[in-house]
mmCIF file as gemmi writes it, N, C-alpha and C atoms, coordinates in Angstrom:
data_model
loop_
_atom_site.group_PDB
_atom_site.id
_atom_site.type_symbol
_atom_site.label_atom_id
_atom_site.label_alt_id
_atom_site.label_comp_id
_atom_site.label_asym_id
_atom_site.label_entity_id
_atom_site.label_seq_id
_atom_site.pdbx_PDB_ins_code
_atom_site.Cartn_x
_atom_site.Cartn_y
_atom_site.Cartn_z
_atom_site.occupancy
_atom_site.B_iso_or_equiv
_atom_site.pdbx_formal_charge
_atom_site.auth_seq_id
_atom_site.auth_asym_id
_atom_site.pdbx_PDB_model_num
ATOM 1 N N . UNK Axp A 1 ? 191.314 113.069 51.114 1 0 ? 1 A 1
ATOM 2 C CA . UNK Axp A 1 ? 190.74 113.446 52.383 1 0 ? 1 A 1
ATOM 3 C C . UNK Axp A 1 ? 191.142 112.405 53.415 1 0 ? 1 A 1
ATOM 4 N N . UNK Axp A 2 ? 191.566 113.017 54.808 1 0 ? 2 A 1
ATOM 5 C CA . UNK Axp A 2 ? 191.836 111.797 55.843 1 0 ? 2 A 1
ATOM 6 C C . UNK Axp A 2 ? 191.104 112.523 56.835 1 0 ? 2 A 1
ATOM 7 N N . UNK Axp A 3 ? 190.271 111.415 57.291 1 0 ? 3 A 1
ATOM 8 C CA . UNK Axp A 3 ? 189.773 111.797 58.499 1 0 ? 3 A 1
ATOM 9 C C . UNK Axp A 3 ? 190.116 110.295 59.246 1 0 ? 3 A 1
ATOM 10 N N . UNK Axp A 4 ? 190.213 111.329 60.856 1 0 ? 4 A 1
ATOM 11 C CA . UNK Axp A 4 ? 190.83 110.853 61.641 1 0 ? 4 A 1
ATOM 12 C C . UNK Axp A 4 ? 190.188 111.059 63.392 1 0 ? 4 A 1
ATOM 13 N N . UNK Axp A 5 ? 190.512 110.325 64.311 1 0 ? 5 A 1
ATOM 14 C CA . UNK Axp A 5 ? 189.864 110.72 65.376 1 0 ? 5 A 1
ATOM 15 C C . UNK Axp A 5 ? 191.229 110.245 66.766 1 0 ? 5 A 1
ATOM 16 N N . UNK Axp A 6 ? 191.123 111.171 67.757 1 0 ? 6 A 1
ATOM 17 C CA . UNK Axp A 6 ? 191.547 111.78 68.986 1 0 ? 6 A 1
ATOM 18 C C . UNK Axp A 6 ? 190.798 111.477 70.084 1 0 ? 6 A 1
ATOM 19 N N . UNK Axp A 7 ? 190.939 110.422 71.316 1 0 ? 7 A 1
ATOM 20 C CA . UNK Axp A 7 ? 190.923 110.36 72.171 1 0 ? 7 A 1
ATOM 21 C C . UNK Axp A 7 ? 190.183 111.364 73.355 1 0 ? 7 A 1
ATOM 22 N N . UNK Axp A 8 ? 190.879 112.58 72.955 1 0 ? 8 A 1
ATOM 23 C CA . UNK Axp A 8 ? 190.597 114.096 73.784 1 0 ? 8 A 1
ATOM 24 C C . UNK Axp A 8 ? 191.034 114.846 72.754 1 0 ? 8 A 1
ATOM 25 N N . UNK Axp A 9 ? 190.147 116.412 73.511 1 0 ? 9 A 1
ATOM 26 C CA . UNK Axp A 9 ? 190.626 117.403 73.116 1 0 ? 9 A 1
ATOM 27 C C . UNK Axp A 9 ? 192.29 117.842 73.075 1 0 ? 9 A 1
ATOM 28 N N . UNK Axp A 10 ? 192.549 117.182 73.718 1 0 ? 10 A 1
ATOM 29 C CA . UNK Axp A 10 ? 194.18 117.782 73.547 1 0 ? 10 A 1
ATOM 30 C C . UNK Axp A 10 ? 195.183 116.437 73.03 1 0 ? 10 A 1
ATOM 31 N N . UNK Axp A 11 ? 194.426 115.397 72.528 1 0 ? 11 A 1
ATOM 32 C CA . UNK Axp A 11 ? 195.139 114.563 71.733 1 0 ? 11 A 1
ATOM 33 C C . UNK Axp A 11 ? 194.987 115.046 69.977 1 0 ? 11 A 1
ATOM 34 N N . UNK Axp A 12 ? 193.866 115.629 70.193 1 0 ? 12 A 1
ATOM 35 C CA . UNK Axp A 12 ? 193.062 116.193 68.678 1 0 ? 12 A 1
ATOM 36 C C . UNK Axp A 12 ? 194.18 117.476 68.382 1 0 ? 12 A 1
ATOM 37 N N . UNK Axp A 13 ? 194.291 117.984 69.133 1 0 ? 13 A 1
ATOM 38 C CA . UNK Axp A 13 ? 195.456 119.69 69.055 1 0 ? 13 A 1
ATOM 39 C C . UNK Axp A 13 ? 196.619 119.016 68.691 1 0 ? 13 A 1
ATOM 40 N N . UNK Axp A 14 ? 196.849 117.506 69.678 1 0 ? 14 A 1
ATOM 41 C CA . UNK Axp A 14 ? 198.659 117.248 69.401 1 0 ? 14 A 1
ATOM 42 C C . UNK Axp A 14 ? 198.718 116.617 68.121 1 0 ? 14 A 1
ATOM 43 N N . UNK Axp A 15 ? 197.728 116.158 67.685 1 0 ? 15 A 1
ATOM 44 C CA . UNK Axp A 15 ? 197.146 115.369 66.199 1 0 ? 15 A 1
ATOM 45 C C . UNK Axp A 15 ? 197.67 116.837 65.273 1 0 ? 15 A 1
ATOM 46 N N . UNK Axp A 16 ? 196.92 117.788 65.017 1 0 ? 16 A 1
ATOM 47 C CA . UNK Axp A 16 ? 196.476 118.661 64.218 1 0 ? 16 A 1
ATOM 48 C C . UNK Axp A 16 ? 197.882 119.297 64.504 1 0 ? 16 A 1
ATOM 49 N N . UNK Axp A 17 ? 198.663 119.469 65.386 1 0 ? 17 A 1
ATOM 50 C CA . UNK Axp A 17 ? 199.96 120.519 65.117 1 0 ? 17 A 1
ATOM 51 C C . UNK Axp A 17 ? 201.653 119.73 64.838 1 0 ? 17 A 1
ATOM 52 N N . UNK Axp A 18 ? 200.876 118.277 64.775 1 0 ? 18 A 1
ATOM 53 C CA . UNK Axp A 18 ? 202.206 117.157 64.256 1 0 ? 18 A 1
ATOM 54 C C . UNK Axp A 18 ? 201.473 117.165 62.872 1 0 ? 18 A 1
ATOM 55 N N . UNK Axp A 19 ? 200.707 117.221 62.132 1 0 ? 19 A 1
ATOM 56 C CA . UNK Axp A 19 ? 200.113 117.409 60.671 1 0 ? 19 A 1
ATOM 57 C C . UNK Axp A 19 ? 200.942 118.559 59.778 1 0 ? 19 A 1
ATOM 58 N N . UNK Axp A 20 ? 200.848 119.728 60.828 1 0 ? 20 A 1
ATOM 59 C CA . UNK Axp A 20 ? 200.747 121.143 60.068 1 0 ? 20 A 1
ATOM 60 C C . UNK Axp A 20 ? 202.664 120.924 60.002 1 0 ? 20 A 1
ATOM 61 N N . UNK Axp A 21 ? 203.05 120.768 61.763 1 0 ? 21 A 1
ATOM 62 C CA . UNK Axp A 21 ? 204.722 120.815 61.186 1 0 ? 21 A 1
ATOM 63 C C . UNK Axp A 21 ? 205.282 119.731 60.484 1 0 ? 21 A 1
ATOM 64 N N . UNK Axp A 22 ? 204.969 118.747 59.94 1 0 ? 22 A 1
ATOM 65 C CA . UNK Axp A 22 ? 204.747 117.425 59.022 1 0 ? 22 A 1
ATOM 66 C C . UNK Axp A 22 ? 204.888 118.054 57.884 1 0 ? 22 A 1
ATOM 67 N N . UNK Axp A 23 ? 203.893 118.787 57.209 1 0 ? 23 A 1
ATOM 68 C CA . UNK Axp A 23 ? 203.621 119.447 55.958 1 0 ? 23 A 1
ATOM 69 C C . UNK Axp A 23 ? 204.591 120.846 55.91 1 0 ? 23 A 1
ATOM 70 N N . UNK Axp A 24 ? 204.854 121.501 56.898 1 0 ? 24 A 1
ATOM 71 C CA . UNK Axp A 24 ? 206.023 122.521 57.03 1 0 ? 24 A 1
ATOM 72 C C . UNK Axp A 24 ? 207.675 121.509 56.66 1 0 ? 24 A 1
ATOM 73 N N . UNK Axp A 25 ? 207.778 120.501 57.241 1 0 ? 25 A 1
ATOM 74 C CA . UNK Axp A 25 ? 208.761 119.945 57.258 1 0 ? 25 A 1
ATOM 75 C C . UNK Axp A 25 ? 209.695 119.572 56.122 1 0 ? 25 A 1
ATOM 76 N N . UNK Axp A 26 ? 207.832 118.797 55.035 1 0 ? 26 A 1
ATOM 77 C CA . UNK Axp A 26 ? 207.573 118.599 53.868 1 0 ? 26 A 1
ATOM 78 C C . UNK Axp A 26 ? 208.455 119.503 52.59 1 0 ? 26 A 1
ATOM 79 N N . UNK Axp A 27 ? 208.043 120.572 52.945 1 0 ? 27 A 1
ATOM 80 C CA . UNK Axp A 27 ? 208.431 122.127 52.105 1 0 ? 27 A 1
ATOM 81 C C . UNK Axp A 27 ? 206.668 122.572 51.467 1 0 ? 27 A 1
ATOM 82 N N . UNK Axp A 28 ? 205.879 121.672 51.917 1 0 ? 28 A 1
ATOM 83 C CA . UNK Axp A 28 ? 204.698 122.259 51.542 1 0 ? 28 A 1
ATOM 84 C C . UNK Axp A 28 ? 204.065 123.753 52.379 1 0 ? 28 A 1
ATOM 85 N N . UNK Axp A 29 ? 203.535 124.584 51.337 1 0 ? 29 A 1
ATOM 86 C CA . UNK Axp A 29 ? 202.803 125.907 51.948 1 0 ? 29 A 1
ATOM 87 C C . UNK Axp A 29 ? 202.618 125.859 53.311 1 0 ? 29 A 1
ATOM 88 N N . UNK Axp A 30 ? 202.025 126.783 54.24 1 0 ? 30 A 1
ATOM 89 C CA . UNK Axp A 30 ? 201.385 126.395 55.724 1 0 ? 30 A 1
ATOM 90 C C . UNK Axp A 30 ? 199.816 126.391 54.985 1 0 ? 30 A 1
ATOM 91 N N . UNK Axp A 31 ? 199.614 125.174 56.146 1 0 ? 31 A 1
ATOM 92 C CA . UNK Axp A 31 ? 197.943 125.147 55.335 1 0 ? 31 A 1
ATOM 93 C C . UNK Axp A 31 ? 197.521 125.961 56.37 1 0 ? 31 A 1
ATOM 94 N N . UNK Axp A 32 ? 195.746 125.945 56.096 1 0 ? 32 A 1
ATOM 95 C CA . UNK Axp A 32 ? 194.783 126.907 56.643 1 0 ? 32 A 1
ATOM 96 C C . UNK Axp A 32 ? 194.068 125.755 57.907 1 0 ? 32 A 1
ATOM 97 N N . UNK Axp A 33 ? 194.57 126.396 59.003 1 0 ? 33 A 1
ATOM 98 C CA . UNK Axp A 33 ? 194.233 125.439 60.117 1 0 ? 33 A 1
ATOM 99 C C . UNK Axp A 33 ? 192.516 126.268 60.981 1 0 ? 33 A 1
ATOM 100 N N . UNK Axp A 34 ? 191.327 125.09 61.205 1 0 ? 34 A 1
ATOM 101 C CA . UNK Axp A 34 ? 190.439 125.588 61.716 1 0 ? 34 A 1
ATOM 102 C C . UNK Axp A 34 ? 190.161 124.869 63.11 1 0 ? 34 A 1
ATOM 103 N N . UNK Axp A 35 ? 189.686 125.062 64.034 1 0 ? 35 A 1
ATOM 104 C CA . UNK Axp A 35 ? 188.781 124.368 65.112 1 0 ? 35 A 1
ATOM 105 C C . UNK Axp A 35 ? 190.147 124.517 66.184 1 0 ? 35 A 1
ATOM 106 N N . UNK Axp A 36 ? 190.637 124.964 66.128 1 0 ? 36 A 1
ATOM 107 C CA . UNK Axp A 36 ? 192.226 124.668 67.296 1 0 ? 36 A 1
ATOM 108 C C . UNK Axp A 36 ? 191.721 124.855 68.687 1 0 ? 36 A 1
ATOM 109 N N . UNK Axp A 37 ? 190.693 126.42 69.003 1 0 ? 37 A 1
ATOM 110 C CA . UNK Axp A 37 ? 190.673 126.468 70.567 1 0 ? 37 A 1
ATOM 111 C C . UNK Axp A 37 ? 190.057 125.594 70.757 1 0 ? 37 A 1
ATOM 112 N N . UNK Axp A 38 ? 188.78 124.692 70.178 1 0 ? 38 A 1
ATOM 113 C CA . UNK Axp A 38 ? 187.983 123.731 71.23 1 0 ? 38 A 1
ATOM 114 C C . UNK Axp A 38 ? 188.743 122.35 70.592 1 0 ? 38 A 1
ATOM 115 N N . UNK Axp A 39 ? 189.161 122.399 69.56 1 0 ? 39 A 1
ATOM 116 C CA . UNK Axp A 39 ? 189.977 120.807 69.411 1 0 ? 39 A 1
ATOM 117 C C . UNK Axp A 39 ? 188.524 119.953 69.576 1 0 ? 39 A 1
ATOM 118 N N . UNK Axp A 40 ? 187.744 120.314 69.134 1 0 ? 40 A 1
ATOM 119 C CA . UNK Axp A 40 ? 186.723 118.805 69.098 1 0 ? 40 A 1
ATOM 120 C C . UNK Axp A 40 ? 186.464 118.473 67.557 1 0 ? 40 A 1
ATOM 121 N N . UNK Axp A 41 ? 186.821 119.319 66.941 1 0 ? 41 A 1
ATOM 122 C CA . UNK Axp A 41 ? 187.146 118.873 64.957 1 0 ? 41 A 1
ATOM 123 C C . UNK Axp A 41 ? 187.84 120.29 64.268 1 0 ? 41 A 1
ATOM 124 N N . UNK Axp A 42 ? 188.986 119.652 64.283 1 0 ? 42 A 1
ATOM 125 C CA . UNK Axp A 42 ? 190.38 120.024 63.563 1 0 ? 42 A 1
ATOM 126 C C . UNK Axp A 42 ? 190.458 120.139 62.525 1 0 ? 42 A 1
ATOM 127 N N . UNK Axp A 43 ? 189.758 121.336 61.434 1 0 ? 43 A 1
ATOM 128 C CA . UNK Axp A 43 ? 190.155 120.983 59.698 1 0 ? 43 A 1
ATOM 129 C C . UNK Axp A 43 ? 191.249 121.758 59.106 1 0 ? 43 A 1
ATOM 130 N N . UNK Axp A 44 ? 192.228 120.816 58.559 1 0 ? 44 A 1
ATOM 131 C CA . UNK Axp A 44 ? 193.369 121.098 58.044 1 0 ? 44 A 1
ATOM 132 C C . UNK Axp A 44 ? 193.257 121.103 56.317 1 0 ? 44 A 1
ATOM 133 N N . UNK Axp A 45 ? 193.585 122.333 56.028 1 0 ? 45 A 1
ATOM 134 C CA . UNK Axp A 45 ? 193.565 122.272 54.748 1 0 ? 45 A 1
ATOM 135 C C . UNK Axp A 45 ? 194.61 122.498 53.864 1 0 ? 45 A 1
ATOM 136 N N . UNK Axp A 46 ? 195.386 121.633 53.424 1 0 ? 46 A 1
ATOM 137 C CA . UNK Axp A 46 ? 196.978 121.617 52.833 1 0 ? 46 A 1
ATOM 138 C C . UNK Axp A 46 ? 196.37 121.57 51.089 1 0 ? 46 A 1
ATOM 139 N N . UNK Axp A 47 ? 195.421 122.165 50.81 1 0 ? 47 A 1
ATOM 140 C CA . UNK Axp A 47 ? 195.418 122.298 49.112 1 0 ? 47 A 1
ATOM 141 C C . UNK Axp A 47 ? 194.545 120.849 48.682 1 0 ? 47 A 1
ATOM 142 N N . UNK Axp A 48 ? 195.978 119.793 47.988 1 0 ? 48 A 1
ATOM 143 C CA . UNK Axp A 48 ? 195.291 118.858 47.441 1 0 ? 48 A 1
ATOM 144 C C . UNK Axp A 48 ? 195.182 117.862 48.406 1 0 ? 48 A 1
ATOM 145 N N . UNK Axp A 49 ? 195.32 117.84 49.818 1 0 ? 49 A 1
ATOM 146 C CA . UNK Axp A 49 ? 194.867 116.791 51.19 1 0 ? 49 A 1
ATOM 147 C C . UNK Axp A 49 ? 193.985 118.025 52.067 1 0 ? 49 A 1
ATOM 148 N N . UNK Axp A 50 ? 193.006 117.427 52.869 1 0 ? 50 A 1
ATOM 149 C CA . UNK Axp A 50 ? 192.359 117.991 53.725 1 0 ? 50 A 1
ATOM 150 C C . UNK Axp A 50 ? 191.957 116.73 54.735 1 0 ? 50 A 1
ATOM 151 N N . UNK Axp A 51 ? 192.548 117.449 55.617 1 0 ? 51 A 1
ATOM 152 C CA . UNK Axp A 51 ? 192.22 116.18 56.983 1 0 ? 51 A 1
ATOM 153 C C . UNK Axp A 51 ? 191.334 116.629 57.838 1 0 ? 51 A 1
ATOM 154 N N . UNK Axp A 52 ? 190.38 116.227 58.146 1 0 ? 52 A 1
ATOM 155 C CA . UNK Axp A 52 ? 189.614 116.024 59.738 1 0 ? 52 A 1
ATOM 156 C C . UNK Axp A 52 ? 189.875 115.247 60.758 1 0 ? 52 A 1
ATOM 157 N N . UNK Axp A 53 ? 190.319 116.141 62.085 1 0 ? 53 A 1
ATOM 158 C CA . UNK Axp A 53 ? 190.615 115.166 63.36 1 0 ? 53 A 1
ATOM 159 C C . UNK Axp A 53 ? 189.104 115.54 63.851 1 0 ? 53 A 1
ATOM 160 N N . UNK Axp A 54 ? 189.219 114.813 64.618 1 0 ? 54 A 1
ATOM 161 C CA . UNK Axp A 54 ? 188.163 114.717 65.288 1 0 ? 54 A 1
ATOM 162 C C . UNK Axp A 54 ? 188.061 113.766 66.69 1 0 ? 54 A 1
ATOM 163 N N . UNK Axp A 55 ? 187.427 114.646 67.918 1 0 ? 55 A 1
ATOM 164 C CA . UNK Axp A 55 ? 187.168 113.806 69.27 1 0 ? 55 A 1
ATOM 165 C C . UNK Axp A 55 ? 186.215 112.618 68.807 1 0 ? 55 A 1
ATOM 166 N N . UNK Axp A 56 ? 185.873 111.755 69.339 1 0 ? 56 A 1
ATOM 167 C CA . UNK Axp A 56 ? 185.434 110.473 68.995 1 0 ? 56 A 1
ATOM 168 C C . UNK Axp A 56 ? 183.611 110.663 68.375 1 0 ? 56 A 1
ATOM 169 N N . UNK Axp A 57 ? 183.055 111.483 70.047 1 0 ? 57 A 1
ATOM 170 C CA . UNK Axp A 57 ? 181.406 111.678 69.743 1 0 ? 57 A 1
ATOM 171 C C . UNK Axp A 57 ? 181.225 112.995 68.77 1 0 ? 57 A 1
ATOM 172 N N . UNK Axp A 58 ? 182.129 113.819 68.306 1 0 ? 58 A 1
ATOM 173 C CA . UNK Axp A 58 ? 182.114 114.656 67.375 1 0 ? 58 A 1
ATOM 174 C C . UNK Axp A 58 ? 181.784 114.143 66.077 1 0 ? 58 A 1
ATOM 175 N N . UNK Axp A 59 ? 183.021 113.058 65.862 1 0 ? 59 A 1
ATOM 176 C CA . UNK Axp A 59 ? 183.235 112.118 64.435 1 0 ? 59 A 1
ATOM 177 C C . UNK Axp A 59 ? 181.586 111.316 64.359 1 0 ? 59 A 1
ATOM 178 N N . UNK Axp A 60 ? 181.455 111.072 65.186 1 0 ? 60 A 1
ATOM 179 C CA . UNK Axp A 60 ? 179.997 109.779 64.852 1 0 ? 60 A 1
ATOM 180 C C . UNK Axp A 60 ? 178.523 110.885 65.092 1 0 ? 60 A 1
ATOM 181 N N . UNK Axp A 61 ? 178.594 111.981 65.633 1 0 ? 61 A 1
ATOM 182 C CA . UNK Axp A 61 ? 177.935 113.171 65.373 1 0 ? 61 A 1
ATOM 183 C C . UNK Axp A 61 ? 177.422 113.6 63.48 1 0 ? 61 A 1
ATOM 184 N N . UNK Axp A 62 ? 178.874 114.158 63.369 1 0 ? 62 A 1
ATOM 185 C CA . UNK Axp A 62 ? 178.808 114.37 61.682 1 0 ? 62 A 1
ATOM 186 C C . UNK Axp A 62 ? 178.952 113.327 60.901 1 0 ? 62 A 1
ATOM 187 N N . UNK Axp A 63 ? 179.815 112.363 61.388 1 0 ? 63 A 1
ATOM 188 C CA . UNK Axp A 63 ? 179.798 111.051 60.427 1 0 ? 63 A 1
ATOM 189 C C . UNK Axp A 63 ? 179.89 111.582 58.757 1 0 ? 63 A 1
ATOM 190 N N . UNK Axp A 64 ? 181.314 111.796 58.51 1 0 ? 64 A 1
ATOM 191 C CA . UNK Axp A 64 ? 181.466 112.417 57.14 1 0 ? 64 A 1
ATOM 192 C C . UNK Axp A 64 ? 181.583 111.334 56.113 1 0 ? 64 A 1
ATOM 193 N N . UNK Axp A 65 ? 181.803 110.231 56.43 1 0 ? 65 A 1
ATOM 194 C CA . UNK Axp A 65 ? 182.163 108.752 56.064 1 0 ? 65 A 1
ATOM 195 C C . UNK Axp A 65 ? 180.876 108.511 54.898 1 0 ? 65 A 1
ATOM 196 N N . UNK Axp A 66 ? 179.661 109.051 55.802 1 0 ? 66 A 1
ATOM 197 C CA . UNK Axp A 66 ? 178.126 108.507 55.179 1 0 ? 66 A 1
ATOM 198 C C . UNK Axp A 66 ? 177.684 109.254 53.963 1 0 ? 66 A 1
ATOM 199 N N . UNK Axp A 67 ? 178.896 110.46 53.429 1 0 ? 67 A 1
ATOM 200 C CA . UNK Axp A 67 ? 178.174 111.518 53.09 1 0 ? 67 A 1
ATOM 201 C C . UNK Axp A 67 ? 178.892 110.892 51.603 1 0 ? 67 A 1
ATOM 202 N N . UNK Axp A 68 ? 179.722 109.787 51.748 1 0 ? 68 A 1
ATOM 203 C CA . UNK Axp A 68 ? 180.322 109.475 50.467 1 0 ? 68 A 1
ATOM 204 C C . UNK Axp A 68 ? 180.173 107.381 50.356 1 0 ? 68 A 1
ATOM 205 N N . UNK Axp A 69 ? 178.861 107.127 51.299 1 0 ? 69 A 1
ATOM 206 C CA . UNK Axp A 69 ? 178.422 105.643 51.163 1 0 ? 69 A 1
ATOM 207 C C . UNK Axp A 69 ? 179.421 104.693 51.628 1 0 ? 69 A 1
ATOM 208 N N . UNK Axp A 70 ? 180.592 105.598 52.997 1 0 ? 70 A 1
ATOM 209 C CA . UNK Axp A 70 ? 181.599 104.619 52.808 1 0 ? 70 A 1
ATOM 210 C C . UNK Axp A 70 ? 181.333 103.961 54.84 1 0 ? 70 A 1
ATOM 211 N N . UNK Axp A 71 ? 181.185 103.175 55.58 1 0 ? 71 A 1
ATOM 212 C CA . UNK Axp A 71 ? 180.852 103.168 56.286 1 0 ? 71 A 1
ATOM 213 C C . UNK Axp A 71 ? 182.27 103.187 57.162 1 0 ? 71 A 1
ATOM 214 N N . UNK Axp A 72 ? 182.117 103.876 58.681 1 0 ? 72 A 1
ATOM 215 C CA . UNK Axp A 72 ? 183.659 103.952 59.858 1 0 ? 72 A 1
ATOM 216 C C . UNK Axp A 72 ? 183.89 102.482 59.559 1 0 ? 72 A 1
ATOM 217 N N . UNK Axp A 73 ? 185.244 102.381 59.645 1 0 ? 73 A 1
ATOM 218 C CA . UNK Axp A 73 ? 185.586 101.03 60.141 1 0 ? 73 A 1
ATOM 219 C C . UNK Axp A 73 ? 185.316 100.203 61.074 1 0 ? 73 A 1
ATOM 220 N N . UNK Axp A 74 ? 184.593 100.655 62.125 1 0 ? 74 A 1
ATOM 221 C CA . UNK Axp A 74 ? 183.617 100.159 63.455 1 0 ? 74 A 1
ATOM 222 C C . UNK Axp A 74 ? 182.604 99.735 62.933 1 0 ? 74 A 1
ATOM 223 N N . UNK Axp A 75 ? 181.991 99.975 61.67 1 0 ? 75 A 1
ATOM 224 C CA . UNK Axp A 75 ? 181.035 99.673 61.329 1 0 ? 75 A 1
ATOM 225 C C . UNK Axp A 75 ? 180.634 98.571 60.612 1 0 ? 75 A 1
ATOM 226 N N . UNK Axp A 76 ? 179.574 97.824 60.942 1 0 ? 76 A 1
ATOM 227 C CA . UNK Axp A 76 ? 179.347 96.605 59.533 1 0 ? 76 A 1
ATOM 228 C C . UNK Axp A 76 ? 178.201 97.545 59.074 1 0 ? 76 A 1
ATOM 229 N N . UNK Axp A 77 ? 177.925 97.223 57.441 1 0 ? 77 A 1
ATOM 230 C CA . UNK Axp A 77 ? 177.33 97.648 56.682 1 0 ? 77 A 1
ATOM 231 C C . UNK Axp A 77 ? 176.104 96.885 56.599 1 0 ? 77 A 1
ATOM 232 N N . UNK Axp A 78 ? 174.853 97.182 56.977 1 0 ? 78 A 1
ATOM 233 C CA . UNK Axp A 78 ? 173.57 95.913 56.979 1 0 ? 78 A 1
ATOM 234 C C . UNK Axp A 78 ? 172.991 96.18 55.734 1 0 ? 78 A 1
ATOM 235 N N . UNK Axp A 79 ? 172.36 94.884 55.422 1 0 ? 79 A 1
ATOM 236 C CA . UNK Axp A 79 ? 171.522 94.905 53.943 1 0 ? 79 A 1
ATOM 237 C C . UNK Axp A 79 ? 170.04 95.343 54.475 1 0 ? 79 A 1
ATOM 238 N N . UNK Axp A 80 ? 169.993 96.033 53.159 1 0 ? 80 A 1
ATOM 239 C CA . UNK Axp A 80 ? 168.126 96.502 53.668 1 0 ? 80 A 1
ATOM 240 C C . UNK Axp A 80 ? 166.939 95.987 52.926 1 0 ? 80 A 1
């Protein structure tokens, strides 16, 4: 899994359609591309990789990072 984050909505689109022709380029399948008209989270699904782009307040919104104990790299980890 790569998740990833975009500036803007239309850095997130130019993110997500240099991925897909990347993996076309590759000789891999076309993956199954989601979120394209609003570009505020991009899920690309190429089989055994799946990437999330994501606009910045989208990413720290869902924060997918937390859902596997691993904290953003912005982040320090506090003791409790």
């Amino acid at each position: 899994m790569v998740i990833a984050s975009g500036r803007s909505t239309t850095q997130v689109g130019a993110l997500a359609d240099r991925v897909v022709r990347a993996l076309k380029d590759m000789g891999a399948p076309t993956p199954a591309v989601e979120g394209v008209p609003a570009c505020d989270w991009v899920l690309i699904d190429a089989g055994d990789v799946i990437v999330h782009l994501f606009r910045p307040e989208v990413r720290a919104f869902y924060n997918l990072e937390k859902m596997w104990g691993v904290d953003r790299p912005t982040e320090a980890r506090t003791s409790a």
